[in-house]
N, C-alpha and C positions, 0 to 999 in steps of 0.2 A: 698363602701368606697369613699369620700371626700377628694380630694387632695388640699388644698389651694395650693390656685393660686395668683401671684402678678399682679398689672394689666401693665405689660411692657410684661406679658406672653400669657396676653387674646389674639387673634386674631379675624376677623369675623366669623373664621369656629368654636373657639371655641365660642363663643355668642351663636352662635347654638345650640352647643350640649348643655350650658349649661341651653337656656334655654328649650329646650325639656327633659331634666332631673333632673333637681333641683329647687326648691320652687324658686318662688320670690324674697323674701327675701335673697339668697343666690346670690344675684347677683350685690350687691353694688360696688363687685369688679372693677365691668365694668363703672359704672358712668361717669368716667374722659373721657369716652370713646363717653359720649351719648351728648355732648354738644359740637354744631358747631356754632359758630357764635353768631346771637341772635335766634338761631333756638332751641328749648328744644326737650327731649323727654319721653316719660312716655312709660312704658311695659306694654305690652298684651302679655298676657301666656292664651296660648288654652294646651287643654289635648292631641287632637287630629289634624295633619294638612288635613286631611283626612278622609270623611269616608269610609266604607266598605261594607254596606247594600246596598240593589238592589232599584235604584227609582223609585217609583211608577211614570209611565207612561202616569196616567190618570189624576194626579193632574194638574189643570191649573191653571199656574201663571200672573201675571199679566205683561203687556207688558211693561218693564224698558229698555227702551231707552239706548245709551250709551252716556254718557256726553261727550260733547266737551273735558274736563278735565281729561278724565278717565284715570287711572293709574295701576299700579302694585298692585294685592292683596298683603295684609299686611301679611298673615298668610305665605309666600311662603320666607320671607327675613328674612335672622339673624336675631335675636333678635325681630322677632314681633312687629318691631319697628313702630309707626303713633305718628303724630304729638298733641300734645295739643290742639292748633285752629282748627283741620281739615282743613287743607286748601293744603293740598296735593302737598306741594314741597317737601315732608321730602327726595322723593328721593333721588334729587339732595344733598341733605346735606351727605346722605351715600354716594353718588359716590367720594366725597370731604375724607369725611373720612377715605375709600379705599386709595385714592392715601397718604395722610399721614400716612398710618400705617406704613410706612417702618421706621419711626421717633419714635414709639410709642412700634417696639418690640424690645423684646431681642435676642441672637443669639440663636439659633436652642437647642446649647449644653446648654445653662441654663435654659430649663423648664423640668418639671417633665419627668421622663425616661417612668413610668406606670402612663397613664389618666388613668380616669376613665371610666369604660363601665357601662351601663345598658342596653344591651342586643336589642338598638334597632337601634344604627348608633355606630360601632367601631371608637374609637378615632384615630385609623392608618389610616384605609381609609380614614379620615376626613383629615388628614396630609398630605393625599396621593395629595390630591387634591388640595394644596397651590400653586405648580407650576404654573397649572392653572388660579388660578387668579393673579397669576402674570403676567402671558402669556397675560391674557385678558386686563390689566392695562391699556396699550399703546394705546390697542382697547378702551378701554372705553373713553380715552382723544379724541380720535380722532374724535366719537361718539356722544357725549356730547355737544347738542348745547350750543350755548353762550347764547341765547338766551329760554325760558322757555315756555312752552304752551301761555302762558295768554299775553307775550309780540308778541308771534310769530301772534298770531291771531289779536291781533292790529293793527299792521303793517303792515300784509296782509290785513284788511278790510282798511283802511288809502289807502293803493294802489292802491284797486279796486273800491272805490270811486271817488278816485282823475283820473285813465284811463277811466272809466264809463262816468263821468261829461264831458269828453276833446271828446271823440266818438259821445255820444250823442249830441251833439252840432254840430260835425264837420265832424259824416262818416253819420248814421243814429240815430234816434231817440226812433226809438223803439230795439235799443242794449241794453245787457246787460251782465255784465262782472263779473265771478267767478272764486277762485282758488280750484286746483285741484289738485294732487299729494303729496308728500311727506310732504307736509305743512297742508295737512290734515289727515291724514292717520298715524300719528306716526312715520314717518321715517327720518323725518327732520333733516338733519347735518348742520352743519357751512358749508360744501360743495357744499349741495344742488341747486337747482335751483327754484325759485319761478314759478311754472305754474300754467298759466291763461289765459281761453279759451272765449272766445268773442262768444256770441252767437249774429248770424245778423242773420233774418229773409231772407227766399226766396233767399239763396244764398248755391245753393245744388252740383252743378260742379265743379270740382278741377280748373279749369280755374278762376274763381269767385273767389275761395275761395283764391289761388295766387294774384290775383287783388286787394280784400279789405286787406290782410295783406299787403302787397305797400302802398296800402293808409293809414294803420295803423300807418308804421313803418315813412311816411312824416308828422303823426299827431300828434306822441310821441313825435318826436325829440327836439324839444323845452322844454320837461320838463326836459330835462338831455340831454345836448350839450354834456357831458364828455362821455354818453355813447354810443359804438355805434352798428351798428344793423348788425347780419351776418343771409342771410339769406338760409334757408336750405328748397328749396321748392322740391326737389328732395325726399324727406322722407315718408316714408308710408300716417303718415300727416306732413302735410307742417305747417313749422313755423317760427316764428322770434326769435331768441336769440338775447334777449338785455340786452348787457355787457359791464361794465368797459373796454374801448381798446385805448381808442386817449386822451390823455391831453389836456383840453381846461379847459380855465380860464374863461369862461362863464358862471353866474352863472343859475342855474336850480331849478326844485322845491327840498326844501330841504328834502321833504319825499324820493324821489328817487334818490336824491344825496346821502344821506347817506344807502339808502340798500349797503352792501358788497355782495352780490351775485347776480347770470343774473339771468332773467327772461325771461322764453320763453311763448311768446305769438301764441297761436293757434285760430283758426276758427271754429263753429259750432263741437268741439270734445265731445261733451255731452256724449258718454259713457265711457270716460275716467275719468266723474265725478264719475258714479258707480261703474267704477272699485277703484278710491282712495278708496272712502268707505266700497267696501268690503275689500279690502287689512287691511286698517281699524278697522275692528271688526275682523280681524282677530290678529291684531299685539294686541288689545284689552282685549283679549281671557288669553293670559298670557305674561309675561315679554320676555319672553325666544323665542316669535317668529321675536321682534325687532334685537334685539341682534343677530340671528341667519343670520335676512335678511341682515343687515350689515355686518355682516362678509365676508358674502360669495358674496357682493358686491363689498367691499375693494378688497377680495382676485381678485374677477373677473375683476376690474379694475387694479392693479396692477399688474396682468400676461396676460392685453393687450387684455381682454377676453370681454370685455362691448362696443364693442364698432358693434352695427349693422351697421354702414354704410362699415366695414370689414366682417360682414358676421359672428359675434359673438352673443352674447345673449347681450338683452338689460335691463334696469333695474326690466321691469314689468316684464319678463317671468322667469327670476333670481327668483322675490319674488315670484311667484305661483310655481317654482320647490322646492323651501322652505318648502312652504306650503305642496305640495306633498308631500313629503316628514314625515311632522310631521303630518300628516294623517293615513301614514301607519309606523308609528315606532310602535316599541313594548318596552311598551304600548303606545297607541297613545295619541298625544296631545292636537289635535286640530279634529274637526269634521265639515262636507260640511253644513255649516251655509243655503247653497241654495238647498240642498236635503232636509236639517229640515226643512225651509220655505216651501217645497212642500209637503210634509209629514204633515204638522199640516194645510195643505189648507190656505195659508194666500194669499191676495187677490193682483192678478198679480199687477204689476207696470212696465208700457211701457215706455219705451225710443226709441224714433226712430224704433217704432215696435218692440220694445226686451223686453222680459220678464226680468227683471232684482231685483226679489226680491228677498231679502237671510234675515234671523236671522238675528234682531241686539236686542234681549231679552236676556241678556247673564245668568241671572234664567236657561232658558230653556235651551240654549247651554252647561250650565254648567250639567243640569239636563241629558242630553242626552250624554255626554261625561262619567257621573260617569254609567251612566246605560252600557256604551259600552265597556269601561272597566272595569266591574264590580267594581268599589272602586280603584281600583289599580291606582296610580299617578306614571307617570314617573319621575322620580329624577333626570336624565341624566343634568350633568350642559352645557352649551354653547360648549365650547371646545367639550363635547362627541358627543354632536347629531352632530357638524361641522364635524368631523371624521367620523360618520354612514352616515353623507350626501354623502360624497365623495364616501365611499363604493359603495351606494346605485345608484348614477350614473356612479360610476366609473367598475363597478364590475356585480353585481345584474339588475340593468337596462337596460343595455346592452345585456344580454342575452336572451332579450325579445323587438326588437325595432319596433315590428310592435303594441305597445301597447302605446297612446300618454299620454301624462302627461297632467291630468286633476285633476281638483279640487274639482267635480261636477260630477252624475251620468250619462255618455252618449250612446248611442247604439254603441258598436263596428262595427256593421256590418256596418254601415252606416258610420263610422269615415274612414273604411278599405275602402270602396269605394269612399270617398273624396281623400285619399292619394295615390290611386295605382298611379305608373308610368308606363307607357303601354312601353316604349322603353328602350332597352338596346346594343344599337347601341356605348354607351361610353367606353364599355368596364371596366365599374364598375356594381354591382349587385343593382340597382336600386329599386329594389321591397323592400332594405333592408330602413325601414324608420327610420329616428336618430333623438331622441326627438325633437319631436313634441310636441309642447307647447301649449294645445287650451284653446282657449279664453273661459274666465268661461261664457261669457255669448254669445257672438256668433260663437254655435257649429263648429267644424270644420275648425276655422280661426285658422293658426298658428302664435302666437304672437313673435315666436323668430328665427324660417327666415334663420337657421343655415346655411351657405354655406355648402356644400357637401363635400366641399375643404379642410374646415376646422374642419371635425369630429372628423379626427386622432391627432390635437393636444391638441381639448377641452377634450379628454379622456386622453390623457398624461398626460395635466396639471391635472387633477383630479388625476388621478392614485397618480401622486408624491406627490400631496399636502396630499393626505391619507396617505401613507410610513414616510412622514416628521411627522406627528402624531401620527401617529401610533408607531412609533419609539420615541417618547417623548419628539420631537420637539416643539418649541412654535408656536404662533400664526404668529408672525412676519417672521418664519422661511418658512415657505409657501408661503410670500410675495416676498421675498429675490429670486435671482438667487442663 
């Protein structure tokens, strides 16, 4: 049975069900609903968003890169929605459309009392789950660069041209200057920080390397008097933050006058490029791993919790406990892109003596994720896995702390004998080890450094923010004192 619907009734979650249930044709309802801007959009109805057969193992595909541009599968969003041109903003125009629906529905009490079912997503559940993207709304604003892939990478190459040309001339000549973090990787907020790591030649001592960032930071200043430079050579790696802080009427080059956010400039940090990139192909993988590492960024900066020079978790080790995380949920999400690379024998690639090659075929990732799950797709939306995350550290991981949080297959034995602590003269149980975060690519380094001090309150704050969800709380409400 078919219950006409008015379109002040549609929602995104019904989009969904109706188009996994009903013809094409039966969906004009929604029209007023598909047009933002000068942006159009045309329906793709698949029969299935999934399959369910076992993949053949032995088929080789060919090796498909991940674009600069890469985006959210289409088949995974209400409505099936892609754009006309292909030109893959349509996102952005849904995120838009989200925050206007609250202008576009009716009250709760004027839609149909019995939707419709076909037996393969309950219209209640579907209902159930409104709060939710309510809850997520705020998140998404806050989330949502201003700024768009194609504008972000301009900007950034505009930067490291214009620092590149000013070095080259005036520290060394054979420099060369790339970004790295969040500006490549998918993670990029309106918050963010632009990093950009200077490679110099023959400058391998922390001493050296303190040295030429001084001489960096007397080379920049001239292209932006207004900004100014805090330096933080105290840090695992040493850097410069350069940010908007002193008013001067001086004027600068207008490419770095107008960036709104700092830029931390580093020295010879060349694995911190491969790690962007894996993080990278992994946020790549599905929508749901960006959204995930955001959350639990916000949340970890807003409960005081990001901040390693206190002895918390820092941004990287945050996104690989994500990752962990959506490795082993049931079913799983994501699979060790750098156990597949070893497994299909793909040909090492050194960095400063590190093997650092992973997947970036996502054919084959995807081929190896339906093989692992047999067919089965996790449907869990943002809000749910953020709640089993918490669990999962809060509850679950804990009762097992001598096992470190990897992303990548490593020898325990040999992890357990990086970690012992031989002394217990403090009068704490030292042998007990409390996530350990290692480095996807060099074994046994712990990326997040947790003080000892501070274990009993990064499990509190977990504990609560699960109880706060669990309990039907919203997003913001975990944020909140």
């Amino acid at each position: 049975m078919v219950i006409e619907l008015c379109g002040k009734c549609v929602t995104p979650n019904w989009t969904k069900f109706l188009c996994c249930s009903l013809n094409t044709s039966k969906l004009g309802i929604v029209k007023p609903l598909l047009t933002q801007k000068l942006q159009r959009f045309v329906y793709v109805h698949t029969k299935r968003l999934t399959t369910t057969t076992r993949t053949n193992r032995s088929i080789k595909h060919q090796d498909e890169k991940i674009p600069d541009d890469c985006y959210t599968d289409h088949n995974i969003y209400p409505l099936n929605l892609i754009d006309d041109n292909r030109n893959k903003s349509w996102e952005r125009a849904f995120i838009q459309l989200r925050r206007q629906k609250e202008g576009l529905l009716r009250k709760k009490d004027d839609c149909p009392d019995d939707p419709p079912s076909n037996g393969q997503d309950n219209i209640h559940s579907i209902a159930s789950k409104q709060d939710d993207d309510h809850s997520m709304s705020d998140f998404e604003r806050l989330t949502t660069p201003t700024m768009n892939n194609e504008q972000l990478k301009i900007i950034s190459e505009q930067i490291v041209k214009l620092v590149e040309s000013q070095l080259k001339e005036r520290l060394n000549p054979k420099c060369s200057v790339c970004v790295f973090g969040s500006a490549i990787n998918g993670l990029w907020t309106d918050a963010s920080d632009l990093d950009i790591c200077v490679q110099i030649p023959n400058v391998t001592s922390r001493s050296a390397t303190i040295r030429n960032l001084r001489r960096i930071a007397f080379l920049l200043e001239p292209l932006a008097p207004a900004r100014g430079f805090e330096n933080r050579f105290t840090a695992k790696i040493p850097l410069l933050h350069w940010k908007n802080e002193r008013p001067n009427k001086r004027a600068g080059h207008p490419i770095i006058q107008a960036l709104k956010t700092s830029i931390d400039i580093s020295v010879n940090n060349v694995l911190a490029i491969s790690n962007s990139a894996l993080i990278g192909t992994y946020v790549a993988c599905d929508h749901r791993v960006r959204n995930l590492i955001l959350a639990i960024k916000l949340w970890a900066r807003a409960r005081d919790l990001n901040d390693r020079s206190k002895g918390t978790l820092g941004s990287f080790a945050l996104s690989i406990m994500a990752i962990h995380f959506l490795q082993r949920c049931n079913p799983p999400i994501l699979v060790s892109i750098q156990d597949l690379a070893i497994a299909d024998n793909e040909i090492p690639r050194y960095v400063s003596g590190i093997d650092v090659r992973f997947t970036t075929d996502l054919n084959r990732i995807n081929e190896e994720l339906q093989w692992l799950t047999k067919g089965e797709r996790n449907k869990s939306n943002v809000i749910q896995l953020l709640q089993e995350f918490f669990y999962y550290f809060g509850w679950t991981f804990t009762k097992n702390t001598q096992t470190p949080i990897c992303i990548r297959s490593v020898d325990f034995q040999y992890m357990d004998t990086q970690l012992t602590f031989p002394h217990r003269t403090t009068g704490f149980d030292m042998d007990e080890k409390f996530m350990h975060v290692d480095n996807p690519f060099e074994i046994g380094i712990d990326v997040a450094n947790i003080s000892f001090h501070q274990r009993n309150r990064l499990i509190t704050e977990i504990r609560r923010a699960h109880k706060i969800l669990k309990a039907g709380g919203k997003y913001q409400d975990i944020l909140q004192d």
